[in-house]
N, C-alpha and C positions, 0 to 999 in steps of 0.2 A: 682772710675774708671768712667771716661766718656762715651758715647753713642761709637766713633768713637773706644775707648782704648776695650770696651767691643766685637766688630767688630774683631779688629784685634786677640783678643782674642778666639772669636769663629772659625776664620781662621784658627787661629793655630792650638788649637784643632780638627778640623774636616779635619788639612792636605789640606786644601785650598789654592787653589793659584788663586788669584783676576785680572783679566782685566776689563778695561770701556770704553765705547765706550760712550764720553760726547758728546753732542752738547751744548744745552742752557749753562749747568752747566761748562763747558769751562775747565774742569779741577781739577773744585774744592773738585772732589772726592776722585781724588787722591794727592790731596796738604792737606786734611784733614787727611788723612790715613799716608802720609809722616811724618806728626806731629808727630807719635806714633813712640818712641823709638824699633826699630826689627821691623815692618813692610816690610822693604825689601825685610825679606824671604818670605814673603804672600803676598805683590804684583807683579807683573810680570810686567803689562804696562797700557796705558791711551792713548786712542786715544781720539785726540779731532778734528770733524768733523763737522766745522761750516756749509758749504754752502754741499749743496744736490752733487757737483760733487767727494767732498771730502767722501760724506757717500759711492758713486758708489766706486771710485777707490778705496779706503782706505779699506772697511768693504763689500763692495759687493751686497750694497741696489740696489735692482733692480729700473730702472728707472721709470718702469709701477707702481710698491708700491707706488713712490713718486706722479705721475700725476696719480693716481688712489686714493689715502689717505688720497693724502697732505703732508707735510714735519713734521708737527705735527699731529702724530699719532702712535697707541701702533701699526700699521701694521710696519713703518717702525722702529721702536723700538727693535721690535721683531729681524728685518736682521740685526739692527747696532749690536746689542746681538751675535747672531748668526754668522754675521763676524768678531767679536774681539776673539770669541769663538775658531773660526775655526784659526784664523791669530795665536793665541800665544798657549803655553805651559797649557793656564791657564785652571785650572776647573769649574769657576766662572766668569760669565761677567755681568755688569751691563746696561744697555744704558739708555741714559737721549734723548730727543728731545722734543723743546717745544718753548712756546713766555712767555720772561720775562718782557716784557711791557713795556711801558705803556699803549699801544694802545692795541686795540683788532686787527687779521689780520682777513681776508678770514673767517670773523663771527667766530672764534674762541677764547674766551675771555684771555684777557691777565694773566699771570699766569697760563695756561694751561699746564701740563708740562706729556710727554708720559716716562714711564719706562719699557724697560724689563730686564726681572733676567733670564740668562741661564744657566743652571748646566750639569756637563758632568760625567755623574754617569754610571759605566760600559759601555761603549760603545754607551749609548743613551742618550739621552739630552732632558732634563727637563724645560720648557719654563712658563715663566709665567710673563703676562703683565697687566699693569693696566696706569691709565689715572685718573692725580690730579689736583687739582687748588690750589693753594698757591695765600694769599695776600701782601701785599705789595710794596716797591720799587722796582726796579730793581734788586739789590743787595740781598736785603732781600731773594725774589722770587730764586735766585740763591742758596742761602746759604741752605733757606728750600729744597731745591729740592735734592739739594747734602747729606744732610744729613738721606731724607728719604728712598732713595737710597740706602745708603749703608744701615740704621735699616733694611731695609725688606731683608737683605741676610740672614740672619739668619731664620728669618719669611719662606721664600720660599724654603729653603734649606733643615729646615723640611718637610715641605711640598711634596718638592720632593723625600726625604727617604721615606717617606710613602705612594709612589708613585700617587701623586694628579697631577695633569695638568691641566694650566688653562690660 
């Protein structure tokens, strides 16, 4: 069983139903997770929200997060999380936002890549973000990010059963 097959697995198990709110990763979260035979009952949707007006209308990133953060950053991370959260049925949302490179932007080095994990556990919501650097290509940078993404739902899933916040 693979990384993504062992994912859709723990999904099942725990009664999960998965959204993402991708930027850098464009998608590739949920084209990774499509791969697994039955994943459709455990995914819900994929928002993919390149430019900053698409994270406003789409997901509900506040515009002062963005010219207060930056567009890569776990703050706005957090609301892409929080409005895929809010938008779908799902109990689980993931968000990606970040620079795939090759340049560095706004002193931010390239491979920078912000996640949040948000969980909707009786009525309250469980948040936990964190901020990576991945090396490589373009691509590469992309693939790693998408995959580490989805590993840590598991990772923060507990986390949130055992009521941690972070």
């Amino acid at each position: 069983m693979n990384e993504v097959e062992r994912v859709v697995d723990y999904l099942r198990q725990q009664r999960l139903l998965l959204t993402t709110a991708e930027s850098c990763t464009a998608g590739a979260m949920v084209t990774l997770l499509a791969q697994v035979p039955g994943s459709g009952e455990w995914v819900d949707s994929g928002y993919v929200v390149y430019s900053a007006e698409a994270k406003q209308r789409l997901l509900d990133v506040r515009p002062q997060t963005i010219e207060t953060f930056n567009l890569t950053s776990c703050e706005v991370a957090r609301e892409m999380a929080l409005g895929a959260l809010h938008d779908s049925p799902a109990t689980v949302a993931v968000a990606t936002t970040g620079l795939l490179g090759p340049d560095d932007v706004d002193g931010i080095p390239a491979g920078t890549v912000c996640f949040a994990w948000a969980f909707a556990l009786g009525g309250q919501v469980a948040l936990f973000t964190r901020r990576e650097r991945f090396f490589g290509a373009r691509e590469s940078v992309q693939q790693q990010a998408a995959l580490h993404g989805l590993r840590q739902v598991m990772r923060f899933h507990r986390a949130a059963l055992k009521g941690e916040r972070a």
